[in-house]
N, CA and C atoms as a LAMMPS dump frame, in Angstrom:
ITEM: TIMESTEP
0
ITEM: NUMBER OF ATOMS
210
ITEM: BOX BOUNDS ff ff ff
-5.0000000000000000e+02 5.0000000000000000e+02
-5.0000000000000000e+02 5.0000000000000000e+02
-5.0000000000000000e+02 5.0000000000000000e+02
ITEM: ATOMS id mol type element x y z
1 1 1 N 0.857 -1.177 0
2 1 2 C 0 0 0
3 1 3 C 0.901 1.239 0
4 2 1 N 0.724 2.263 -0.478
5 2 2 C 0.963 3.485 -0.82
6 2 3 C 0.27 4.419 -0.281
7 3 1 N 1.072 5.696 -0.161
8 3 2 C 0.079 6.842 0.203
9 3 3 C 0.635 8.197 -0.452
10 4 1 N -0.295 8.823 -0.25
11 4 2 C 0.419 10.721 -1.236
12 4 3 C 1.267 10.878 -0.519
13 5 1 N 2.249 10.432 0.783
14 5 2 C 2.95 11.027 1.195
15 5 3 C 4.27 10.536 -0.188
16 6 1 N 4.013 8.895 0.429
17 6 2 C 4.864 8.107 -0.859
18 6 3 C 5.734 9.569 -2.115
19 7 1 N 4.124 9.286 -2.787
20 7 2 C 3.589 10.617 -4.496
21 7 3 C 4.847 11.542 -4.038
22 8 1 N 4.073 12.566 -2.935
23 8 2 C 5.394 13.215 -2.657
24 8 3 C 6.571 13.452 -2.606
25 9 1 N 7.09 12.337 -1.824
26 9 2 C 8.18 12.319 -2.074
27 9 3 C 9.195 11.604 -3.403
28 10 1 N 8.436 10.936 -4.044
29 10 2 C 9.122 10.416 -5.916
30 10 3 C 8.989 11.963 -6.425
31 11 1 N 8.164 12.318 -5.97
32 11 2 C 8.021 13.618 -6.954
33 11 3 C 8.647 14.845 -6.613
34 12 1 N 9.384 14.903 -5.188
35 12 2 C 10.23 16.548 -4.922
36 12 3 C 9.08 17.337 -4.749
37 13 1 N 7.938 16.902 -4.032
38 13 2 C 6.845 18.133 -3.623
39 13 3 C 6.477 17.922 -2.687
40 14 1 N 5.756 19.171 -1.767
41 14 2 C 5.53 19.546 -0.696
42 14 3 C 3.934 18.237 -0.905
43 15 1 N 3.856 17.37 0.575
44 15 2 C 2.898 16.537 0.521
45 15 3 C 1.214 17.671 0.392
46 16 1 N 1.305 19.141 0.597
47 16 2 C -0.149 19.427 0.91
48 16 3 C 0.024 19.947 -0.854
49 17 1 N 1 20.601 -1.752
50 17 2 C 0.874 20.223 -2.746
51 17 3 C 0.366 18.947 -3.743
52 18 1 N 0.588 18.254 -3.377
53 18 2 C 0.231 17.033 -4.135
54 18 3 C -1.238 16.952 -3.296
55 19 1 N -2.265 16.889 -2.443
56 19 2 C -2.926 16.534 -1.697
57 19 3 C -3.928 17.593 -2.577
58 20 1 N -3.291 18.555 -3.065
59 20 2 C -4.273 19.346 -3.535
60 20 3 C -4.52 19.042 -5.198
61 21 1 N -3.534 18.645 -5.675
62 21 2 C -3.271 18.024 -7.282
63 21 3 C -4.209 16.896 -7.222
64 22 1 N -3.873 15.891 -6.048
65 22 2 C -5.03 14.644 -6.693
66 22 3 C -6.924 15.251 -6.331
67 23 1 N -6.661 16.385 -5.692
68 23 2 C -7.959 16.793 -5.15
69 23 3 C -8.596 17.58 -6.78
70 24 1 N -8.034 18.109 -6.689
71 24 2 C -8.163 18.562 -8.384
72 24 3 C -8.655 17.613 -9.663
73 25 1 N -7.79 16.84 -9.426
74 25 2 C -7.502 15.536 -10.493
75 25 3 C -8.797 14.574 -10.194
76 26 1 N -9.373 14.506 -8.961
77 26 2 C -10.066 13.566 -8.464
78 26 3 C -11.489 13.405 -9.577
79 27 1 N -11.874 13.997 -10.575
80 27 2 C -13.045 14.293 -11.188
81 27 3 C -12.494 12.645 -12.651
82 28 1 N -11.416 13.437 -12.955
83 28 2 C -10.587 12.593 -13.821
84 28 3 C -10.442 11.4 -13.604
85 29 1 N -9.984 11.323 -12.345
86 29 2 C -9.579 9.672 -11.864
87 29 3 C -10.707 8.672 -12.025
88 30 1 N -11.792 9.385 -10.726
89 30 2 C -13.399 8.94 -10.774
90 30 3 C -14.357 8.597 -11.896
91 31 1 N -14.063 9.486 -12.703
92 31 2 C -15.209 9.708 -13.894
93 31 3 C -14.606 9.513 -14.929
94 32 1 N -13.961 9.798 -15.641
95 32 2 C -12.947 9.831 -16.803
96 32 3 C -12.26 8.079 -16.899
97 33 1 N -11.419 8.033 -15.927
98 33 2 C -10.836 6.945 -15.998
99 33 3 C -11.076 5.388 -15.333
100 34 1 N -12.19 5.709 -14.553
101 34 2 C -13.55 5.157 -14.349
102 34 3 C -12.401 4.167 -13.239
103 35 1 N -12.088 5.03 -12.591
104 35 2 C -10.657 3.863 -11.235
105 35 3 C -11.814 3.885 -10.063
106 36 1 N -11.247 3.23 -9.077
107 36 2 C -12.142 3.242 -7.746
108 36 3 C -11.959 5.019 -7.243
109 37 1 N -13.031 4.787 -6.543
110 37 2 C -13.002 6.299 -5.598
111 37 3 C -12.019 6.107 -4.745
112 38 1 N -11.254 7.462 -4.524
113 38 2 C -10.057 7.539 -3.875
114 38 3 C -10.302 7.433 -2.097
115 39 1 N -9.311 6.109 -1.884
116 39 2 C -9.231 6.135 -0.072
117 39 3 C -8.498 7.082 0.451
118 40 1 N -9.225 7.758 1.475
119 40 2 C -9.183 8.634 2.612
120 40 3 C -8.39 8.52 3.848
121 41 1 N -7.534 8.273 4.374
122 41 2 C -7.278 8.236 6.217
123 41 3 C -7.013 9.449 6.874
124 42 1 N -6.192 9.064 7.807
125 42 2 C -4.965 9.985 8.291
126 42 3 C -4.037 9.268 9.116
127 43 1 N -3.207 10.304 9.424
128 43 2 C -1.858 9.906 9.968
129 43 3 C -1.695 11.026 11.214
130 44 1 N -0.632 10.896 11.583
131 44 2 C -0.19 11.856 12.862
132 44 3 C 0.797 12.134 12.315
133 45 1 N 1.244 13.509 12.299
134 45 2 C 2.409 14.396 11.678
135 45 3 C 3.307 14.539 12.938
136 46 1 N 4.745 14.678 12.637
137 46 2 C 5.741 14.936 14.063
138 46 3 C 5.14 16.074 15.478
139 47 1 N 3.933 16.585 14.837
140 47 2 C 3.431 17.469 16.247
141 47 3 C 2.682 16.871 16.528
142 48 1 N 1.699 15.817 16.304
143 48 2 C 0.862 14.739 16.771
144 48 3 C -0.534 15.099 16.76
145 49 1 N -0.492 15.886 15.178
146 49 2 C -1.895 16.462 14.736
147 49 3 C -2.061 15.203 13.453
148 50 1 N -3.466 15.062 13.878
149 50 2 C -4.038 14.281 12.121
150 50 3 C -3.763 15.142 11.269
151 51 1 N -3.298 14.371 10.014
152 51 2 C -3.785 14.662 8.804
153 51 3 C -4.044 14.111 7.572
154 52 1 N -4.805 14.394 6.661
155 52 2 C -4.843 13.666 6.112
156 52 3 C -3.853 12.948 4.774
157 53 1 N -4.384 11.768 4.62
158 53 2 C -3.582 11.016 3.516
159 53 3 C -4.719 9.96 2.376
160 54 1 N -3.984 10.238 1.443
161 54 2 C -4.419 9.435 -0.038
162 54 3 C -4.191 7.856 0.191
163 55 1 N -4.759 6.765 -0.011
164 55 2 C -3.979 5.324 -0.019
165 55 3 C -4.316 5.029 -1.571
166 56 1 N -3.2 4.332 -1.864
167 56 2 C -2.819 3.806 -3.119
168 56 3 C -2.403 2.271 -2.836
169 57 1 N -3.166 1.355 -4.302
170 57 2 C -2.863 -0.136 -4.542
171 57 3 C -1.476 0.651 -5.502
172 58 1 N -0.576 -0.591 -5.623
173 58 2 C 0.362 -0.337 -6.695
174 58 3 C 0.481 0.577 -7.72
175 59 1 N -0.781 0.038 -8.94
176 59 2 C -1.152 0.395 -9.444
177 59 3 C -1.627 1.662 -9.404
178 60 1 N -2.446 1.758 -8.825
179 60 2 C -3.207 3.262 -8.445
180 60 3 C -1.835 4.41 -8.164
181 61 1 N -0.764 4.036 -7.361
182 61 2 C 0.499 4.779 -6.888
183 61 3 C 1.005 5.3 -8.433
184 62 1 N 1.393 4.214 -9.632
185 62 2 C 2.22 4.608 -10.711
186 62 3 C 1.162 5.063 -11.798
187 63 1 N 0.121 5.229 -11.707
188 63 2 C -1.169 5.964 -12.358
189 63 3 C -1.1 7.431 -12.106
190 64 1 N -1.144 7.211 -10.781
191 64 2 C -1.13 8.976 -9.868
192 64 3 C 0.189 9.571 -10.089
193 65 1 N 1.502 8.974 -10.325
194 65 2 C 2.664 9.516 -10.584
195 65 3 C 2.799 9.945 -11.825
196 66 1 N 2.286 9.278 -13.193
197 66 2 C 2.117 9.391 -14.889
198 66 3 C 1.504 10.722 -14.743
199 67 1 N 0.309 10.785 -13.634
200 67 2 C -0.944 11.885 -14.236
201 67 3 C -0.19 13.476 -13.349
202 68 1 N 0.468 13.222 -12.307
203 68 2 C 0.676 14.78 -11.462
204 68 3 C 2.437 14.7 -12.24
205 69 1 N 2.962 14.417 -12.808
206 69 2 C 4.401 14.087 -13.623
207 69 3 C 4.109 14.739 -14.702
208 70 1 N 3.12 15.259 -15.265
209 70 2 C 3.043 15.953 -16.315
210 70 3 C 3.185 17.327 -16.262
């Protein structure tokens, strides 16, 4: 399993950058490319606040990297 933090970091971007790219993108993913609806969690950041995170199957991880890589 994968997560946007993962995205983030292959990609040299700030994780609330990317958090906002697949939020954007999310119409595309859903509808367009007809993938599952995107999983939701969170995590605890080094100050021990939630936040949130993207989960990615494999697949779904090197999909999301092709599409915010452009």
């Amino acid at each position: 399993m994968y997560s946007s933090l993962d995205l983030a970091k292959d990609l040299g971007r700030k994780h609330k950058s990317v958090l906002r790219s697949i939020r954007r993108n999310r119409s595309y993913w859903e509808d367009i490319l007809c993938m599952e609806k995107l999983k939701e969690d969170t995590y605890k950041d080094s100050l021990g606040r939630d936040q949130k995170v993207f989960l990615f199957s494999v697949g779904e991880f090197d999909k999301w990297l092709e599409i915010l890589n452009k």
